[in-house]
N, C-alpha and C positions, 0 to 999 in steps of 0.2 A: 504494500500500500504506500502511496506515494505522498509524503507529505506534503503539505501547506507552503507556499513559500514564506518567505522571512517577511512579519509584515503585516499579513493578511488578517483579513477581516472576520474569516472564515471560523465559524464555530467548530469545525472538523480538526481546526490546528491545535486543538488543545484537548484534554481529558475532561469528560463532563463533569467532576465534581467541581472544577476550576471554570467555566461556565457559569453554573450554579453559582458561585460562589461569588463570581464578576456580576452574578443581575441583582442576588441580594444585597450586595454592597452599592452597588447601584441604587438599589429601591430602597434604603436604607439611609443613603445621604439625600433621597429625594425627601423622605417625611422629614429627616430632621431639620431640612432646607426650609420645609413647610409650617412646619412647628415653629418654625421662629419666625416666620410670617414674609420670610423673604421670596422674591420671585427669581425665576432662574437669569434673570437680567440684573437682578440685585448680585446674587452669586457672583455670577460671569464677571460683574466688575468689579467685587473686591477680591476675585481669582486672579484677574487681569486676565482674562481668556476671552473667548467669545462665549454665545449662548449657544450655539451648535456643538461647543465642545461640552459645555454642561449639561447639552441633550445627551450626546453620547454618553458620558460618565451614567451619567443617572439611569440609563437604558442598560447598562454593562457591557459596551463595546468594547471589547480586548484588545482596540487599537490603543484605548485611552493611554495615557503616560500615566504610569506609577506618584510619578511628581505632581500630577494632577490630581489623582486621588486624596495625597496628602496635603493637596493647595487649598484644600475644598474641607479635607477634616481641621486643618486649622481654622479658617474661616468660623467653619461652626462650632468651633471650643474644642473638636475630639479628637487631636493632634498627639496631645500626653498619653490619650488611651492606646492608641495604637501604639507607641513609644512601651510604652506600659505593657501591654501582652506580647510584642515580639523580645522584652528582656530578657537576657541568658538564662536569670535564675528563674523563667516561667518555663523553659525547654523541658518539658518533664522527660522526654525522649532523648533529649541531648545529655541533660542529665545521667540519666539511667548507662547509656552509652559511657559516657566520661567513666562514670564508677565502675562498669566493667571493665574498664582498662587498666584500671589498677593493678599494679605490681603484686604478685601475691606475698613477696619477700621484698627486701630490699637489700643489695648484699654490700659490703666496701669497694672503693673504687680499685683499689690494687686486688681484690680480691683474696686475699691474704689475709689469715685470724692473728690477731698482735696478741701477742702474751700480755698476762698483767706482770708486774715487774714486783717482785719481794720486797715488805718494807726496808729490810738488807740490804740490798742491792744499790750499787752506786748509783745515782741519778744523772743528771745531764752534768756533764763535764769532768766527772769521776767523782763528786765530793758525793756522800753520804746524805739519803734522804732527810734531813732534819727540819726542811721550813713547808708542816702541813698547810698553808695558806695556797701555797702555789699546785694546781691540777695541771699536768703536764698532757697537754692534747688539748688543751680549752682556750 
């Protein structure tokens, strides 16, 4: 099956949930458009756009620019929200993913187990371990 060119307007160039997903966020900055009692001319001009492109947006044309989606939720206050739910720590998947990758050990970087050294034992530069205050690795 032959895709879509680069572009297109075509409902077929994308997977239907993403569709779906483009008319409700469409119809979805249309009420809130409405609810605040503005018309798609009032939009258009504090978008700086035209009103054919605010018809598109609102209809879910998957030409629309991303940039326009977000010109239009700030506009109407809802700019933070979306800010807001694509944040890392909302990633419930990215998450989950992250923590499976976790190391199940964690080993030294020489890879080599160091002795601990006897309170006996001569410490750095031959003198005798006498001054507890100093942790030698820290």
């Amino acid at each position: 099956m032959a895709s879509a060119p680069k572009g297109s307007d075509s409902p077929a160039a994308m997977p239907p949930p993403v569709a779906r997903a483009l008319r409700k966020l469409g119809h979805d900055l249309s009420v809130a458009r409405r609810t605040r009692r503005m018309t798609q001319q009032d939009l258009a001009q504090r978008m700086d756009t035209s009103v054919s492109t605010v018809r598109r947006m609102e209809d879910g044309n998957p030409g629309t620019a991303l940039h326009t989606f977000l010109r239009a939720l700030h506009v109407l206050g809802r700019l933070e929200d979306m800010v807001r739910i694509m944040a890392l720590d909302q990633d419930a998947l990215g998450l989950e993913l992250t923590q499976e990758q976790l190391p199940q050990r964690v080993r030294s970087a020489g890879g080599k187990k160091t002795k601990a050294r006897s309170s006996g034992a001569p410490a750095k530069g031959g003198q005798a371990g006498g001054d507890d205050d100093e942790l030698e690795g820290f």
